[in-house]
LODREN-398852 format. One record per residue (C-alpha): residue number from 1; residue in three letters; x, y, z. Coordinates in steps of 0.05 Angstrom, whole numbers. Example, Ala and Ser with C-alpha at 12.3 -4.5 7.8 and 13.67 -1.06 7.14 Angstrom:
<nodes>
NODE num residuo   east  north     up
NODE   1     ALA    246    -90    156
NODE   2     SER    273    -21    143
</nodes>
This chain:
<nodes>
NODE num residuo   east  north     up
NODE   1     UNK   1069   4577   2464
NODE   2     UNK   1138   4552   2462
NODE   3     UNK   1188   4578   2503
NODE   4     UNK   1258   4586   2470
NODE   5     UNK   1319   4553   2518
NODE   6     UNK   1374   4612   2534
NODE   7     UNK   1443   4590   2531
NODE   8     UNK   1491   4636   2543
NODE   9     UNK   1540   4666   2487
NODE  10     UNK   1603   4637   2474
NODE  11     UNK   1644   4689   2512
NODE  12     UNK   1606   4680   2572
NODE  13     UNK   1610   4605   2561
NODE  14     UNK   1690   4615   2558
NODE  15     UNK   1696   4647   2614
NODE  16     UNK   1657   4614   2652
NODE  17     UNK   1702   4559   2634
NODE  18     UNK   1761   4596   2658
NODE  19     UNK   1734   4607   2731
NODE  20     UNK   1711   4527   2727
NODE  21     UNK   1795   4508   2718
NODE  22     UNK   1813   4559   2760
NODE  23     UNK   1761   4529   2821
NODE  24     UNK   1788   4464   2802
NODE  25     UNK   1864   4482   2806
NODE  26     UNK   1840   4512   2872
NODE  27     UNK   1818   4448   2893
NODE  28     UNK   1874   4412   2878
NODE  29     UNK   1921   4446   2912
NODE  30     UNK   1872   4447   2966
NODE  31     UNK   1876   4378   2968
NODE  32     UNK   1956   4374   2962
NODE  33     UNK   1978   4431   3006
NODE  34     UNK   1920   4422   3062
NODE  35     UNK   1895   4352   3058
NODE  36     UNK   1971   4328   3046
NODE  37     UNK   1951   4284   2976
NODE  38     UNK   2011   4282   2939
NODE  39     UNK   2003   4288   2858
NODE  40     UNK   2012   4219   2818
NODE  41     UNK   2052   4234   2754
NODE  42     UNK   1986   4227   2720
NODE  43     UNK   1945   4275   2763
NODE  44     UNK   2002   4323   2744
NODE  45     UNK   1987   4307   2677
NODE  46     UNK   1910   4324   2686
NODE  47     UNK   1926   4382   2723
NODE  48     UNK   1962   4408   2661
NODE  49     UNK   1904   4394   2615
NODE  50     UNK   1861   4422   2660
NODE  51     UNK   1894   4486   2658
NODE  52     UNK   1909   4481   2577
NODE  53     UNK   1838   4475   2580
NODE  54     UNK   1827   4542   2618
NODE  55     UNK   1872   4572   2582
NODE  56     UNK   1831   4557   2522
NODE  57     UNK   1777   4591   2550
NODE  58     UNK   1804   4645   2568
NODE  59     UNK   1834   4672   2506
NODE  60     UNK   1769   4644   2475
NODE  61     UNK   1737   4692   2524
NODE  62     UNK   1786   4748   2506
NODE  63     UNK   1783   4740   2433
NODE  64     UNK   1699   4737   2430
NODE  65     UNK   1713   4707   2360
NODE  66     UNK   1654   4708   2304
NODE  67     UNK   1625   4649   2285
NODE  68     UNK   1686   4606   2246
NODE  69     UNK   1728   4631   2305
NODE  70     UNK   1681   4599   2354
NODE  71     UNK   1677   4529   2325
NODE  72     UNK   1765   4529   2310
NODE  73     UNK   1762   4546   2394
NODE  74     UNK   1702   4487   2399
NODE  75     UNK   1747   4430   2364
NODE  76     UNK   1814   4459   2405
NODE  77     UNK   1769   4450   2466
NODE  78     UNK   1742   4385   2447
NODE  79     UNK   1816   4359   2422
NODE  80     UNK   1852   4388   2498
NODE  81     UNK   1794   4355   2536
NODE  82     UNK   1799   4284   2497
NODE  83     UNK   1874   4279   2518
NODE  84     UNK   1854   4301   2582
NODE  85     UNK   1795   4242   2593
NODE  86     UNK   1846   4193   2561
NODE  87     UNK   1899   4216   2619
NODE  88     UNK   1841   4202   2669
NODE  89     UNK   1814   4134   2638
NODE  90     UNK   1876   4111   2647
NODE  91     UNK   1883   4128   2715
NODE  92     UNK   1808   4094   2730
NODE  93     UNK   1846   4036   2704
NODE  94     UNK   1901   4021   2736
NODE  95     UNK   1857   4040   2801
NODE  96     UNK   1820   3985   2777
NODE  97     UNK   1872   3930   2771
NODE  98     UNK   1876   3877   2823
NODE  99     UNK   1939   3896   2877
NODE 100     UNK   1987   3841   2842
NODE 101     UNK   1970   3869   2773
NODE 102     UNK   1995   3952   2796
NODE 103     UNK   2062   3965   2758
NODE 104     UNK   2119   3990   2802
NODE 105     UNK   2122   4045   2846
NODE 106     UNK   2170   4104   2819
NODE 107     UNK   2209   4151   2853
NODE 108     UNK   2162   4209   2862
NODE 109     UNK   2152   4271   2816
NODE 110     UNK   2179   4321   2858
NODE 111     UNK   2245   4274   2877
NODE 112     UNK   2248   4263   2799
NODE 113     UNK   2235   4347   2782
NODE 114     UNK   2294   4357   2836
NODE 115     UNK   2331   4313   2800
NODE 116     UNK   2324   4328   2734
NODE 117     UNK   2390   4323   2711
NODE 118     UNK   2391   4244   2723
NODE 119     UNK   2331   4219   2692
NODE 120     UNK   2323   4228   2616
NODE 121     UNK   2255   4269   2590
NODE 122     UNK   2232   4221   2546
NODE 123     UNK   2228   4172   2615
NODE 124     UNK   2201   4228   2646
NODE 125     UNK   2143   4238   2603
NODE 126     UNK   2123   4161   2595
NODE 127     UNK   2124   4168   2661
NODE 128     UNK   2071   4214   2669
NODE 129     UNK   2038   4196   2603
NODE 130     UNK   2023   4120   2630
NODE 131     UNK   2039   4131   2711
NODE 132     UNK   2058   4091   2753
NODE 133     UNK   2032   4041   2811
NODE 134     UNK   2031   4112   2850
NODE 135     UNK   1977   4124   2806
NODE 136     UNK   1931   4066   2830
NODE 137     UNK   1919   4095   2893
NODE 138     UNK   1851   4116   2910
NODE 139     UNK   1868   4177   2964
NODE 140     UNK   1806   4211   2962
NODE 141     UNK   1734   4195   2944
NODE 142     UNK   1665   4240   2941
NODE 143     UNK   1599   4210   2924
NODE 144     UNK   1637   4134   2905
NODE 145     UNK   1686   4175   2853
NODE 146     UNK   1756   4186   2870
NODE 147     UNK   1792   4245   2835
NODE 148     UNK   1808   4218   2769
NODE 149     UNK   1730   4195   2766
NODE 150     UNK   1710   4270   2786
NODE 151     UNK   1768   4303   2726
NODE 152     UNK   1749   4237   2673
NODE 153     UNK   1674   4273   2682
NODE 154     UNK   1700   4345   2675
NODE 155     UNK   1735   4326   2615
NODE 156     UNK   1677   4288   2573
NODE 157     UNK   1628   4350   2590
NODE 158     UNK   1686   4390   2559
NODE 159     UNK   1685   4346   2511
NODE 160     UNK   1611   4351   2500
NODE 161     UNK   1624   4433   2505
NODE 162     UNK   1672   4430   2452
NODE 163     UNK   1621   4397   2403
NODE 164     UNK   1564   4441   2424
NODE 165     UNK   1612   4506   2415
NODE 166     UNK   1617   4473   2341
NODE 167     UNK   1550   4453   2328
NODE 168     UNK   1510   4528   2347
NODE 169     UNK   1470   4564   2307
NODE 170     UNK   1488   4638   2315
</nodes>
C-alpha cells in the first residue's frame, strides 16, 4: 500500500511563509541592534525582498485564492524571490573577490538616508542595487555560510516554492 505525501494547503503554506520573513527580519535586527552588524546597502536590499516576500504571503494567506489565484501568487513569489537571490549572488561575489579587486567603500546607508537631500536617488539605488566594497565583508558566518549565503538559500527555496505553488494539483 502506498502512502500518499501530505503537503499542506496553500494558505497554510502562505502563512507559514509569513512567520518564516517575520523570524528572519527578527534575526536581522538581532544581528544589527544586538550583535552591532551594520546593514551593507545590499543587505538592505535583501531585507526588503525579504519582507516583499512576506508580504506576499501574507495577503496570499489572507486571500486563500482558488486555484488560478494560487499559481498568479506562485509566479509573484517565484519573480520577488529571483530578484531577491540575484541581490544575494551578487553579494557572494564581491565577498568572493580578491581584497585589491573590492570596489570602494561608500559613505554608509544611514549617513546617506540622513542625508538624503545631497545624494541623487538614482545613485542611491545603484548603490544598493550593485553595493559597495561595504558589501564584501564577511561579518558573520554559521555552518561556513555568511548571511548573504544563508538569504541566497532562502531565496532559491522560495524560488522552488513559487514553482511548486504553480505546478499543484488541487
Amino acid at each position: 500500500m502506498v502512502k500518499k505525501m501530505f503537503i499542506p494547503a496553500p494558505r497554510v503554506l502562505n502563512f507559514l511563509l509569513f512567520v518564516l520573513c517575520v523570524c528572519l527580519m527578527g534575526f536581522a535586527f538581532f544581528l544589527e541592534y544586538v550583535k552591532d552588524l551594520e546593514p551593507c546597502p545590499l543587505c538592505m536590499s535583501q531585507r526588503i525582498v525579504v519582507i516583499t516576500v512576506g508580504l506576499v504571503g501574507l495577503i496570499a494567506a489572507i486571500h486563500n485564492p482558488a486555484k488560478v489565484g494560487t499559481k498568479i501568487y506562485g509566479v509573484l513569489l517565484g519573480l520577488v524571490a529571483s530578484i531577491g537571490a540575484a541581490l544575494s549572488s551578487r553579494q557572494l561575489w564581491l565577498q568572493s573577490l580578491p581584497e585589491d579587486e573590492i570596489p570602494a567603500c561608500g559613505p554608509g546607508l544611514s549617513y546617506i538616508v540622513e542625508n538624503l537631500e545631497y545624494f541623487p536617488m538614482q545613485e542611491v539605488i545603484t548603490m544598493m542595487l550593485s553595493g559597495t566594497g561595504d558589501c564584501a565583508d564577511v561579518q558573520w558566518v554559521f555552518l561556513g555560510l555568511s548571511i548573504p549565503g544563508w538569504t541566497f538559500l532562502f531565496f532559491v527555496s522560495m524560488v522552488v516554492l513559487g514553482l511548486f505553488q504553480l505546478l499543484r494539483k488541487h
